[in-house]
C-alpha positions as CSV (number, residue, x, y, z in Angstrom):
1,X,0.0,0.0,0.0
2,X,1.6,3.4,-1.0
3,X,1.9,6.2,1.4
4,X,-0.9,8.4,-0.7
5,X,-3.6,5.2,-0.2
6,X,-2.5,4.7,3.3
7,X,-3.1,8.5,4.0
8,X,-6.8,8.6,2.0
9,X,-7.8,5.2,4.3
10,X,-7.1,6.8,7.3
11,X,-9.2,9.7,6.0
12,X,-11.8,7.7,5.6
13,X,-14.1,7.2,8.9
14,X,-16.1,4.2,7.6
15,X,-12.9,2.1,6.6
16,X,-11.6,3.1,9.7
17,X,-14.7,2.2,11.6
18,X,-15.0,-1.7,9.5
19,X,-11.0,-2.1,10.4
20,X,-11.3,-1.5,14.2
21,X,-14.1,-3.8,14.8
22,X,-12.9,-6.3,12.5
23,X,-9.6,-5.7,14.9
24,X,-11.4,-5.9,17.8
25,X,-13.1,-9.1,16.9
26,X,-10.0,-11.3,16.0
27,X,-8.6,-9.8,19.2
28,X,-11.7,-11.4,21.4
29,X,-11.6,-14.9,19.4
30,X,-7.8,-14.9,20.2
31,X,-7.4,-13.5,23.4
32,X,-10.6,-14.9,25.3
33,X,-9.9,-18.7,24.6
34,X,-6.4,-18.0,26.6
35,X,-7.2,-16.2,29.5
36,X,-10.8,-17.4,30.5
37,X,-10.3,-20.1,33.3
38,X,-13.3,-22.2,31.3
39,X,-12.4,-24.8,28.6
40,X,-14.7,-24.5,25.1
41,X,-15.6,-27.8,25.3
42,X,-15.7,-28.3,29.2
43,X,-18.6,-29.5,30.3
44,X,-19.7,-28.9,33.8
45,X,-23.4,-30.5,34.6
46,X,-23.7,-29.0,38.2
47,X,-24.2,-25.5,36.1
48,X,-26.1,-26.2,33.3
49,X,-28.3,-23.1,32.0
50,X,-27.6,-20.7,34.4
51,X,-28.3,-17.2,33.4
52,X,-25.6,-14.4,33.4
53,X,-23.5,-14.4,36.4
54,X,-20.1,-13.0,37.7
55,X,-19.0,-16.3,37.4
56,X,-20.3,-16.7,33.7
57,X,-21.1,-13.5,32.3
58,X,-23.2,-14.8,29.1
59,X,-24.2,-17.7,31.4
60,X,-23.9,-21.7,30.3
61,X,-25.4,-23.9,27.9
62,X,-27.4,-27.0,28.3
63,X,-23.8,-29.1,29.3
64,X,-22.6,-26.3,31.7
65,X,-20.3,-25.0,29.1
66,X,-18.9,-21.1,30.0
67,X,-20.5,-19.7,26.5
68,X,-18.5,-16.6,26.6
69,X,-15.3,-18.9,26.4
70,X,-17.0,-21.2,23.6
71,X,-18.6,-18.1,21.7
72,X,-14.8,-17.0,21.2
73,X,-13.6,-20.3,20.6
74,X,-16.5,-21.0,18.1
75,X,-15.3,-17.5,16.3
76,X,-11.6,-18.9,16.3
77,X,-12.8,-22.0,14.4
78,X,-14.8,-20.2,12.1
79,X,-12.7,-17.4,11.8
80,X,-9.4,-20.5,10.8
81,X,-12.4,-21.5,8.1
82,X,-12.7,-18.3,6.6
83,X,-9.1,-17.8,6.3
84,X,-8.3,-21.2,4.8
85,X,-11.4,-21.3,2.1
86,X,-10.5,-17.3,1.3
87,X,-6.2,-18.6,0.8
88,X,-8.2,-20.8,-1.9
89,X,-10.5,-18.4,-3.4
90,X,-7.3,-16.2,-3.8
91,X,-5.5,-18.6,-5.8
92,X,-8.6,-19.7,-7.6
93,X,-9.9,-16.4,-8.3
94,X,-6.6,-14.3,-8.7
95,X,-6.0,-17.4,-11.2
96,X,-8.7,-17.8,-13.5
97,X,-9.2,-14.3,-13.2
98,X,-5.5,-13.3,-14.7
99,X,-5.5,-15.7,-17.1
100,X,-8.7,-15.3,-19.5
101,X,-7.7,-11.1,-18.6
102,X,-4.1,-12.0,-20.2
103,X,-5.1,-14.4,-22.7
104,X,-8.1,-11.8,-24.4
105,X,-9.7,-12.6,-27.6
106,X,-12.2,-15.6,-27.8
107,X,-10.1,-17.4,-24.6
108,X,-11.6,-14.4,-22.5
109,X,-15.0,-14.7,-23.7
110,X,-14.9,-18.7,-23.4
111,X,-13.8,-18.2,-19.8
112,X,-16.4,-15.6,-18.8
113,X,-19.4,-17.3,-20.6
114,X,-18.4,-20.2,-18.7
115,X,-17.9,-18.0,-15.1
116,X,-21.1,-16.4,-16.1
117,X,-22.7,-20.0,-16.1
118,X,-21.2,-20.8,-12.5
119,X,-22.4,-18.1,-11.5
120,X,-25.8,-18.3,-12.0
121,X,-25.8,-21.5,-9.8
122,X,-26.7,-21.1,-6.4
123,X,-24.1,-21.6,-4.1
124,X,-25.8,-23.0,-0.5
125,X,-27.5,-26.4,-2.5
126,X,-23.7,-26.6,-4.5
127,X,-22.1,-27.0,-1.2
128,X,-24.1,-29.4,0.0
129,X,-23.7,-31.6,-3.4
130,X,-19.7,-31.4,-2.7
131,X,-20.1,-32.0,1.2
132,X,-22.2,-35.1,0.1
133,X,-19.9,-36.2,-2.7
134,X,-16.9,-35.6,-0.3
135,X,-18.4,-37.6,2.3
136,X,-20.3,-36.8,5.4
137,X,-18.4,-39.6,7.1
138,X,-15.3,-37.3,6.5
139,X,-17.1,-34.4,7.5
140,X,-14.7,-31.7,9.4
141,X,-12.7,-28.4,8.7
142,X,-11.4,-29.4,5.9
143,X,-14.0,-30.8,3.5
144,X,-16.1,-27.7,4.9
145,X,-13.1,-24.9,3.3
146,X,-13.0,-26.8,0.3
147,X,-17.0,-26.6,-0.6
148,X,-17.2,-23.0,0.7
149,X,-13.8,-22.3,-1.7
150,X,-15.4,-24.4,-4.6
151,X,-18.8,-21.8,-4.7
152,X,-17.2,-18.7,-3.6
153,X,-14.3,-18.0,-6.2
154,X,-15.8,-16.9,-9.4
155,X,-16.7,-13.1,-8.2
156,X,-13.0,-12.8,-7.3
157,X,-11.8,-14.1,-10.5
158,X,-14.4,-11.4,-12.2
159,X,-13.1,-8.6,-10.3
160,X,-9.2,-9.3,-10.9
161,X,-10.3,-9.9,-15.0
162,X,-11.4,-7.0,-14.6
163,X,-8.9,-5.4,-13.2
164,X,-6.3,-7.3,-15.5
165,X,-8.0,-5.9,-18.5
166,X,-7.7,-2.1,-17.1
167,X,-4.0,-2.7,-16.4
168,X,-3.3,-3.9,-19.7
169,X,-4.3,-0.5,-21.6
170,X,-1.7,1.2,-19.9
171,X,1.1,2.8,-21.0
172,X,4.1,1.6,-19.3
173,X,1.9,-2.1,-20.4
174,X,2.1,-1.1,-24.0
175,X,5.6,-0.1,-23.4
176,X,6.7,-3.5,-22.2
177,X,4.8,-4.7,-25.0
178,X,7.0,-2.7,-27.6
179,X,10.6,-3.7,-25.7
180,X,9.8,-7.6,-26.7
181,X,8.1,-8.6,-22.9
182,X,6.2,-11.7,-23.4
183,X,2.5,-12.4,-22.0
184,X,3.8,-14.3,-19.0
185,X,6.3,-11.7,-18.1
186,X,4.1,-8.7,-18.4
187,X,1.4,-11.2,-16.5
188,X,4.3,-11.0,-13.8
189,X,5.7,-8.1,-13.2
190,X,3.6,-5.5,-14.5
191,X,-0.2,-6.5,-14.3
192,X,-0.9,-9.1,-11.4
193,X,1.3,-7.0,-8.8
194,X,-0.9,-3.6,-9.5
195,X,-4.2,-5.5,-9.1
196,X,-3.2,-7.1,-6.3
197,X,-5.5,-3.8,-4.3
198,X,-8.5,-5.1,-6.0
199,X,-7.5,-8.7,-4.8
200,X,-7.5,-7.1,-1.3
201,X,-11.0,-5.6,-1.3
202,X,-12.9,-8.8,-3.7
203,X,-11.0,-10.8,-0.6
204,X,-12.7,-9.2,2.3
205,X,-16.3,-8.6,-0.4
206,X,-16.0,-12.3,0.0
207,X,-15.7,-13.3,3.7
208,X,-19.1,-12.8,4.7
209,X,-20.4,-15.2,1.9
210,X,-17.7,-17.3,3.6
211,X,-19.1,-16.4,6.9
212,X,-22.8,-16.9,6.2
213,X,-21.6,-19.9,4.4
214,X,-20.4,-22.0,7.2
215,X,-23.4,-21.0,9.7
216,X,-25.7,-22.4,7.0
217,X,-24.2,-25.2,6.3
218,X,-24.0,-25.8,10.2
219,X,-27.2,-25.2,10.9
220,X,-28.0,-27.9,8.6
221,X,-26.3,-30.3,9.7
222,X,-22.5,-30.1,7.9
223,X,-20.8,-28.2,9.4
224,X,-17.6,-29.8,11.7
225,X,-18.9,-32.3,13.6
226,X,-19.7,-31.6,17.8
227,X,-18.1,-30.9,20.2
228,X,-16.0,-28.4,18.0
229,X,-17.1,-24.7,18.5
230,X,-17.8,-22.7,15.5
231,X,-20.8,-20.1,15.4
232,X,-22.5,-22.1,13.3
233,X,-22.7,-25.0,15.4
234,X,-23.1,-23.1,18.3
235,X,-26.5,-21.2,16.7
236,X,-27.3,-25.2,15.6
237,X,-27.4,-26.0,19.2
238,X,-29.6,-23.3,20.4
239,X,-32.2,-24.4,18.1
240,X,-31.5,-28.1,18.8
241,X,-32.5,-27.0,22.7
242,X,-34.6,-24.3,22.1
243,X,-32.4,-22.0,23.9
244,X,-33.2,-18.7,21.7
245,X,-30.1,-16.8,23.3
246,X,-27.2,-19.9,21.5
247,X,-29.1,-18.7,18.6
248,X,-28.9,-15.2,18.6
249,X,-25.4,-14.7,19.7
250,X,-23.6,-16.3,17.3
251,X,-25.8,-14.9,14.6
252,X,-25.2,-10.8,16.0
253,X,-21.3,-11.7,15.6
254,X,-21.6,-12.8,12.1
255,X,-23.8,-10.0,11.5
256,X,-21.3,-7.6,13.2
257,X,-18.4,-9.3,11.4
258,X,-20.1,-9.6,7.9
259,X,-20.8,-5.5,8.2
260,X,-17.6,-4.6,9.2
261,X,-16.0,-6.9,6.3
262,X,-18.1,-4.9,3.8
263,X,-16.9,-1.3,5.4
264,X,-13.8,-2.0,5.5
265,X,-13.7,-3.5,1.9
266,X,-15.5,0.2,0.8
267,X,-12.7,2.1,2.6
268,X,-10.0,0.6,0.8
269,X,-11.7,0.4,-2.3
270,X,-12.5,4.0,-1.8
271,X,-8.4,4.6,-0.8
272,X,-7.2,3.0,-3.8
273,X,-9.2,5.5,-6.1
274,X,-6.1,8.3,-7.0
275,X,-9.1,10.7,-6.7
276,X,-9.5,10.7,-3.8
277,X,-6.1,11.0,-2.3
278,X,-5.3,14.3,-0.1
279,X,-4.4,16.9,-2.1
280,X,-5.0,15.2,-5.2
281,X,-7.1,17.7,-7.2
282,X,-9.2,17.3,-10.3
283,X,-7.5,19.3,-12.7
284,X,-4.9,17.1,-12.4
285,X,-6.5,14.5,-14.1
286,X,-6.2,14.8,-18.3
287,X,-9.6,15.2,-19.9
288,X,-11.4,16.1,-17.1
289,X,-13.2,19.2,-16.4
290,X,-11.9,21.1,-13.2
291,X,-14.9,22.3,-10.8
292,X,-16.0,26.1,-11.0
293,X,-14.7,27.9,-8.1
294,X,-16.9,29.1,-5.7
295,X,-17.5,33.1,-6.7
């Protein structure tokens, strides 16, 4: 990130505002866990359902479990799948995306017809199909990253085609084009490194599908398999036992995490515009009319 785009995000409050909380909610999946005297998956029958307390300030669940303590834990786990199934979106999107961007001519529109057609397949019943083909015997972390990677890559790989095809007009592109540069090299050194800002923001666009995506599949069943936390499973619980509180939890910190994703992703996106850098002004740009001044 240049110094101009780090100086426009921190002039920008709603960036700002989707950074800190997204901050602040890694920091309580992280730091929670460690220093609350209550195991996730402890189970303690002589205080099952108790309402808040000193002792347990969000109170326990039907197996005495602190839920403060598994509510963070349950955010680790699904915060580990997010990362994982967004590590493979990156190199699936960033991929495809480059490629048919690169390539152009008729390989470009073969490759977009066909992301078009993927597309328009709804992701939540594709998921399932892949948990199912997987196996639900081996139902656990990992089968669970690679359905939500498999149905959440194609907008990335839009966005960075996108952005691949921008880069490619310009001139220090056509310049490496003139000195002999070859596709792959250009691909290299010139193109894929200057997207990789759009990468960024289609990256954190993407995690609350990933989010959302896990809770569903959770709350139907396949998600990781009990007694492993995630907010999914935890929400699943609550409406196993009818205890309306499991359920809304874990669904206000997906909420919460899924809006601050999407600020934070505008910010930047917003940063990385050169128009709106401090002090950048408009007459600067060729072919654009300056504003009137103010009489």
């Amino acid at each position: 990130m240049s110094r101009r785009t780090a100086a426009a995000f921190l002039r920008n409050r709603t960036g700002l505002l989707g950074a800190a909380i997204l901050v602040g909610i890694v920091a309580f999946c992280v730091l929670v866990p460690v220093i609350s005297p209550y195991g996730a998956n402890a189970a303690d029958f002589s205080a099952v359902r108790e309402p808040p307390s000193a002792d347990h300030w969000l109170g326990t669940d039907q197996y005495g479990r602190d839920i403060l303590t598994r509510l963070a834990a349950g955010g680790r786990t699904t915060l580990l799948i997010a990362g994982a199934a967004l590590a493979l979106i990156l190199v699936l999107g960033v991929g495809y995306g480059a490629t048919s961007g690169i390539a152009g001519g008729r390989v470009d529109a073969a490759m977009m017809r066909l992301l078009d057609g993927l597309l328009a397949v709804p992701r939540l019943p594709v998921s399932i199909v892949i948990l199912v083909f997987v196996g639900l015997q081996a139902q656990n972390v990992q089968t669970v990253v690679l359905a939500l990677a498999i149905v959440n890559w194609m907008i990335t790989a839009r966005l960075v085609r996108g952005e691949v095809v921008l880069r490619k007009r310009q001139e220090y592109v056509r310049a490496a084009q003139a000195l002999g540069a070859g596709r792959a090299q250009i691909a290299r050194r010139h193109v894929v490194p200057n997207a990789l800002g759009i990468v960024v923001v289609a990256i954190f666009l993407e995690l609350p599908a990933v989010i959302l995506g896990e809770a569903f599949l959770a709350v139907l069943g396949l998600g990781p398999e009990a007694p492993t936390a995630t907010w999914g499973n935890i929400a699943l619980e609550g409406i196993t036992f009818g205890r309306l509180w499991l359920v809304f939890l874990p669904s206000l910190a997906i909420g919460v995490l899924a809006v601050a994703a999407s600020l934070f992703a505008d910010g930047l996106g917003d940063s990385l515009d050169p128009r709106r850098w401090p002090g950048r002004s408009p007459r600067r740009f060729p072919g654009r009319r300056a504003e009137p001044e103010a009489l």
